[in-house]
PAKOLVEX-559701 format. One line per field, with one value per residue: chain; x, y, z of N, C-alpha, C, O, CB in turn. Coordinates in nm, 4 decimals, padded with zeros to 6 digits. Last residue first. Glycine has a CB too. Layout:
REM PAKOLVEX-559701
setor: [A ...]
n_x: [X ...]
n_y: [Y ...]
n_z: [Z ...]
ca_x: [X ...]
ca_y: [Y ...]
ca_z: [Z ...]
c_x: [X ...]
c_y: [Y ...]
c_z: [Z ...]
o_x: [X ...]
o_y: [Y ...]
o_z: [Z ...]
cb_x: [X ...]
cb_y: [Y ...]
cb_z: [Z ...]
***
This chain:
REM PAKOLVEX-559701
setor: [A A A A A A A A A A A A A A A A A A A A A A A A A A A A A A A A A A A A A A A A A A A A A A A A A A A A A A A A A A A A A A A A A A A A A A A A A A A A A A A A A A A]
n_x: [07.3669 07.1811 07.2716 07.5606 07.5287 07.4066 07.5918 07.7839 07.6818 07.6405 07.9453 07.9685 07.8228 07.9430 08.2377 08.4838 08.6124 08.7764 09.0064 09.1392 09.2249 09.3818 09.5833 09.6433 09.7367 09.9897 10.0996 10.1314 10.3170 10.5706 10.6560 10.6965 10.6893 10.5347 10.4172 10.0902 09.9231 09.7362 09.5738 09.4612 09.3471 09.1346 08.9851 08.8894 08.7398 08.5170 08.4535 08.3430 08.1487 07.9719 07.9764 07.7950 07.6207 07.7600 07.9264 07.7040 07.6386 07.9139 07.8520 07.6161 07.7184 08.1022 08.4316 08.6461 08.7918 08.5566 08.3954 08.5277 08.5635 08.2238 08.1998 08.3561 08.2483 08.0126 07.9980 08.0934 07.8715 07.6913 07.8750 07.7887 07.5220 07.3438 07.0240]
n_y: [10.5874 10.5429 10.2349 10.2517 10.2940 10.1217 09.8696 10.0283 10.0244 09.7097 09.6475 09.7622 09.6011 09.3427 09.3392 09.3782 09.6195 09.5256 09.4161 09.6453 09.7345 09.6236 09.5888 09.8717 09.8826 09.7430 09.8951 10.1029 09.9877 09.9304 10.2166 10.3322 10.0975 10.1324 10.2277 10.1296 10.0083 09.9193 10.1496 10.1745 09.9471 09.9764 10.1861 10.0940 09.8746 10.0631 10.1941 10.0225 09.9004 10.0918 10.3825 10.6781 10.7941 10.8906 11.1019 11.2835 11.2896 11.4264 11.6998 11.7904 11.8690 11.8701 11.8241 11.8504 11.5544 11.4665 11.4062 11.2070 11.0342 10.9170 10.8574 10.5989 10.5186 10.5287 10.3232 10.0916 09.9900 10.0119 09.7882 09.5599 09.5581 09.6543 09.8123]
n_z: [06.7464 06.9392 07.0041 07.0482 07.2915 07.3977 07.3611 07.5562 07.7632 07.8208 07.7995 08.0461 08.2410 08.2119 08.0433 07.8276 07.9039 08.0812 07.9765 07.8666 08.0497 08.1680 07.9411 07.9098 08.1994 08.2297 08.0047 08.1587 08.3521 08.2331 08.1590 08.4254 08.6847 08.9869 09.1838 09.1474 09.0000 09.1887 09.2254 08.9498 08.9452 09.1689 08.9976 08.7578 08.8848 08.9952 08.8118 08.6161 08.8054 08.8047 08.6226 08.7952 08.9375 09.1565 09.0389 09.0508 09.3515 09.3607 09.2357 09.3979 09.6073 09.5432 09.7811 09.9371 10.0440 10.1392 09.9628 09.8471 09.9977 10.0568 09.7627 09.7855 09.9780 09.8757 09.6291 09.7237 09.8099 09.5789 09.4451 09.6098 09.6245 09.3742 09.3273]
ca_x: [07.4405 07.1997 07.1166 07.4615 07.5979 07.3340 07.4646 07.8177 07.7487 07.5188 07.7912 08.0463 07.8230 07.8010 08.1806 08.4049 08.5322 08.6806 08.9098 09.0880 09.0905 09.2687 09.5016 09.5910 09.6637 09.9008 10.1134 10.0736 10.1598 10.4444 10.6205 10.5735 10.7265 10.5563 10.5409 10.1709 10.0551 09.8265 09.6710 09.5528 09.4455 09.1887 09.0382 09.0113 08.8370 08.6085 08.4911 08.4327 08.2433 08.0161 07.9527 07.8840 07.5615 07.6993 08.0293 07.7249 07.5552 07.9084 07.9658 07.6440 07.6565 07.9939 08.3292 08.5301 08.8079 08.7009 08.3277 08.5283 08.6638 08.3693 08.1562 08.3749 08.3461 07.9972 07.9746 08.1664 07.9903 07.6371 07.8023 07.9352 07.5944 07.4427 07.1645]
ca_y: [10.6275 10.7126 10.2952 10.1900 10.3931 10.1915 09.9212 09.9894 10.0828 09.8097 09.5865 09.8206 09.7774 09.4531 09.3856 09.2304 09.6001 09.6473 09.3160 09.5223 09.8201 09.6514 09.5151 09.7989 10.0281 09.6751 09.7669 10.0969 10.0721 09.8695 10.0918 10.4246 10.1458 10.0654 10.1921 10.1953 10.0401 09.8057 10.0964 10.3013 09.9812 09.8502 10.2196 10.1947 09.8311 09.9755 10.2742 10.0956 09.8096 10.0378 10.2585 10.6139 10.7766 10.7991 10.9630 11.2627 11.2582 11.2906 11.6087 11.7416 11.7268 11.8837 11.7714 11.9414 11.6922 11.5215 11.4989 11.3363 11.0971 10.9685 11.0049 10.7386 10.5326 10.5061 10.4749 10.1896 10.0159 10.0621 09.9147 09.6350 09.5176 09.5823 09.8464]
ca_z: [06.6179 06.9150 06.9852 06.9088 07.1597 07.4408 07.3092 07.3711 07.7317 07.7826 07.6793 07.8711 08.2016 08.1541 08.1603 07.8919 07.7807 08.1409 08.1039 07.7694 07.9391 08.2485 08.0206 07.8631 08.1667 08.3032 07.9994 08.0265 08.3920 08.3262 08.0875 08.3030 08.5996 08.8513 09.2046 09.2049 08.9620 09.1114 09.3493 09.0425 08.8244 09.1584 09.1442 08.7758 08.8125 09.0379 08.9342 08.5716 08.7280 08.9298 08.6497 08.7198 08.8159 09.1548 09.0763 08.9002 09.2354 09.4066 09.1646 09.2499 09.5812 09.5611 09.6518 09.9163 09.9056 10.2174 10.0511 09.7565 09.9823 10.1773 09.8465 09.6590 10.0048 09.9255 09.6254 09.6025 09.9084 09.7393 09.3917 09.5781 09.7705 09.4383 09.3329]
c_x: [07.3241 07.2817 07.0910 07.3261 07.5554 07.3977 07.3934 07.6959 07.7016 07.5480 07.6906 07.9615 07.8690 07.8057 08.0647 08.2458 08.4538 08.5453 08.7650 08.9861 09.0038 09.1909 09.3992 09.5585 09.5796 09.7359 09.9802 10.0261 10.1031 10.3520 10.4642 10.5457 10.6741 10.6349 10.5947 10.2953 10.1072 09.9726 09.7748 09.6213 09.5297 09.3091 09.1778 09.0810 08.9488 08.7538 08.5681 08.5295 08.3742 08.1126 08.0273 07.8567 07.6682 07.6132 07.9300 07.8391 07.6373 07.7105 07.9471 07.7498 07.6132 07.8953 08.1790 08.4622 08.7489 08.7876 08.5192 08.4806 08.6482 08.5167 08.2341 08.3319 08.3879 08.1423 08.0060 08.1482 08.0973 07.8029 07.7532 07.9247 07.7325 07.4998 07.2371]
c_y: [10.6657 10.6949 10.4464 10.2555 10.3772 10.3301 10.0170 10.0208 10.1316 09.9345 09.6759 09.7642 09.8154 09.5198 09.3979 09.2335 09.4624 09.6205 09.4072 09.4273 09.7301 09.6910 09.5254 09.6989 09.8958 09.7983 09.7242 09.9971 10.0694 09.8585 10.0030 10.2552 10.2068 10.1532 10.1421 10.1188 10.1508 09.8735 09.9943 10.2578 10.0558 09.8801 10.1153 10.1615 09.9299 09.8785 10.1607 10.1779 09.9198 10.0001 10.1761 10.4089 10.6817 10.7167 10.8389 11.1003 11.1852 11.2369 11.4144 11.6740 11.6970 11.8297 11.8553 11.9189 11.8160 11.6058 11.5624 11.4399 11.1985 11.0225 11.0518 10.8685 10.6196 10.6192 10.5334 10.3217 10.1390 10.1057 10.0584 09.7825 09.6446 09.6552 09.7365]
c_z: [06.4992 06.7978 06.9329 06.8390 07.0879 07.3047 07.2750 07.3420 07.5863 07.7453 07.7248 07.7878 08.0771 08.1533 08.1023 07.9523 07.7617 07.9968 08.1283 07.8700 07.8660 08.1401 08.0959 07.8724 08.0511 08.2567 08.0753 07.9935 08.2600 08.3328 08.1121 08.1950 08.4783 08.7862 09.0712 09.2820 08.9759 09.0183 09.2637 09.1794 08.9091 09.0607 09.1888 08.9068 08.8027 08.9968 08.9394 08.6923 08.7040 08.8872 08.7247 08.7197 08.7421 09.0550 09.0750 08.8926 09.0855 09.3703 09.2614 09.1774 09.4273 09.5684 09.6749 09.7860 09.8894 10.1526 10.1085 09.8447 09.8663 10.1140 09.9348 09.7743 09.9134 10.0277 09.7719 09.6185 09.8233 09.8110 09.5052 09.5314 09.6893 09.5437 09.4117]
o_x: [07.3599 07.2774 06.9802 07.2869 07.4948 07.3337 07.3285 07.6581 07.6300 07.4545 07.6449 07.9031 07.8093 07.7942 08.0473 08.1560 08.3646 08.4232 08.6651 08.8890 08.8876 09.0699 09.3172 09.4674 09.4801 09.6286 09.8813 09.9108 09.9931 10.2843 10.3493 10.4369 10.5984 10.6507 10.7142 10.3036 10.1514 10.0775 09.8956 09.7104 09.6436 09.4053 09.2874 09.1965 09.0665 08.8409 08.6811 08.6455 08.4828 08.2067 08.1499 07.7750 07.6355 07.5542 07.9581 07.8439 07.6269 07.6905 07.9721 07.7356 07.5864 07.9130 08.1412 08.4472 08.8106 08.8443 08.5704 08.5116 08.7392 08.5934 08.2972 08.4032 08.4548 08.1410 08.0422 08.2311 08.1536 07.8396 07.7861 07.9720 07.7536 07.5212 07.1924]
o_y: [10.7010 10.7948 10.4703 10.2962 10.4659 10.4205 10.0277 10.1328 10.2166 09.9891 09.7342 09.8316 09.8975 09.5660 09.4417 09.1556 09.4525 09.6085 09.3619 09.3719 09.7240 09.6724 09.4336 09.6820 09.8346 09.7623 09.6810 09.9929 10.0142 09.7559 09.9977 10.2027 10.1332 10.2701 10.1127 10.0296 10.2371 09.8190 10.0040 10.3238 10.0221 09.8193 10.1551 10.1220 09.9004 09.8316 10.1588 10.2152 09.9064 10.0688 10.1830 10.3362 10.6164 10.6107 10.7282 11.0181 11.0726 11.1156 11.3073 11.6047 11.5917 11.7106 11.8968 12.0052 11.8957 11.7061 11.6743 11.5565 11.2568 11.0573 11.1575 10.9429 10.7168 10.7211 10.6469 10.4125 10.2400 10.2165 10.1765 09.8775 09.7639 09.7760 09.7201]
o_z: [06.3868 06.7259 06.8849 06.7296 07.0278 07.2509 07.1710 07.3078 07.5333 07.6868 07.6265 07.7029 08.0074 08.0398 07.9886 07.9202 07.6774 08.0072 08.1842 07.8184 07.8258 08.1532 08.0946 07.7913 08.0899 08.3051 08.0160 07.9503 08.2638 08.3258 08.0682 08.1714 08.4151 08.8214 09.0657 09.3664 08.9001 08.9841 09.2856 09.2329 08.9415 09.1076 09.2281 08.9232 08.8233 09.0701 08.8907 08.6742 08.7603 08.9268 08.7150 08.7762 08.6430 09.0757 09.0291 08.8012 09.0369 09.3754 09.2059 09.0766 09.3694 09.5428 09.7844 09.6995 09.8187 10.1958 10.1066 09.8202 09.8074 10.2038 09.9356 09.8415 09.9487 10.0967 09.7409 09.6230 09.8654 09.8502 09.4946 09.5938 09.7110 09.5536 09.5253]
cb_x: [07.5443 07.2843 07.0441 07.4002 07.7138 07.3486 07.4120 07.8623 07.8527 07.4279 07.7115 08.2223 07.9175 07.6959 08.2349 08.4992 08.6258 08.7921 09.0151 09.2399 09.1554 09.2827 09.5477 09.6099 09.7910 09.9738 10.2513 10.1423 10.1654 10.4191 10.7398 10.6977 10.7798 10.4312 10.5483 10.0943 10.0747 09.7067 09.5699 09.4431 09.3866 09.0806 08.8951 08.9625 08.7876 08.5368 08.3875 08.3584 08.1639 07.9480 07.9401 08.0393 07.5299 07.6589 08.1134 07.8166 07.4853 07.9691 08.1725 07.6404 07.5219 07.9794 08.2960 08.5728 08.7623 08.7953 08.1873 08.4333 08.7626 08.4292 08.0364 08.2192 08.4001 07.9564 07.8136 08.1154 08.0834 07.5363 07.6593 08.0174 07.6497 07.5395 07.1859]
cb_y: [10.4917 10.8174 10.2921 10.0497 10.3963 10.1978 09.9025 09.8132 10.0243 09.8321 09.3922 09.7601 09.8674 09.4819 09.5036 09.1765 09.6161 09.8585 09.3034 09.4162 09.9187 09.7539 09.4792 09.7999 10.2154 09.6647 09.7190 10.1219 10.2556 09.8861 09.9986 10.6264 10.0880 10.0338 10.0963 10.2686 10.0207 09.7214 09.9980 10.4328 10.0680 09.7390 10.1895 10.3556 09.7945 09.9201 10.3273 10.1808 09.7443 09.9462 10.2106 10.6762 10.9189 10.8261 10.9720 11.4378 11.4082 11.2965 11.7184 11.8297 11.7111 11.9262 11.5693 12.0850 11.6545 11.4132 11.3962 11.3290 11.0088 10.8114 11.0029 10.7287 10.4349 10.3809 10.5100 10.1678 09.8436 09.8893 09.8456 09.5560 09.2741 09.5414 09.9873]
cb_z: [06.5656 07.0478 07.1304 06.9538 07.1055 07.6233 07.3479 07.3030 07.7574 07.8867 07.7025 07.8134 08.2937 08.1798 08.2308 08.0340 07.6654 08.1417 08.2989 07.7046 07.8021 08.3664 08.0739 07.8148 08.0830 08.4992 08.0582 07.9373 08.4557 08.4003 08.1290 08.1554 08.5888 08.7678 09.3133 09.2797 08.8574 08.9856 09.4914 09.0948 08.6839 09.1071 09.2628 08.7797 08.6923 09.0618 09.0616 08.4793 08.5670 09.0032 08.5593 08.7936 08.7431 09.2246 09.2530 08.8247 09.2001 09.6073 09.2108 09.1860 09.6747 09.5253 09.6621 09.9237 09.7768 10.2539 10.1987 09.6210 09.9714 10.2785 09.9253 09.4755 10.0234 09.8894 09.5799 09.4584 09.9413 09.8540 09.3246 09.4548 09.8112 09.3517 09.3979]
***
């Protein structure tokens, strides 16, 4: 597991625990993909204050940078493999 990945979760947990998360639900955050956590997380501060436009705008961009990612290539693959 990555340095970033580790910190991700990490801090995910610290605010889902503060939520009253379960350990099953911060299990299931930790199963996620690092990339994808992070890039949202990074989306949800960037457009804040934006405009509904904006955000769409900057929404598809991020989707489009997210689909680059290993995680989405193994992703994909991994769809491939069950079609």
């Amino acid at each position: 597991m990555t340095k970033m990945k580790r910190t991700l979760i990490a801090v995910l947990a610290l605010n889902s625990l503060a939520r009253g998360a379960s350990l099953a639900e911060l299990r299931d955050l930790a199963a996620k993909s690092a990339s994808a956590l992070s890039l949202t997380k990074q989306l949800l501060y960037h457009t804040d204050g934006m405009t509904l436009e904006k955000a769409i705008e900057a929404g598809a961009q991020m989707n489009a940078l997210a689909r680059t990612t290993e995680d989405a290539k193994r992703g994909f693959a991994e769809f491939g493999k069950k079609s």
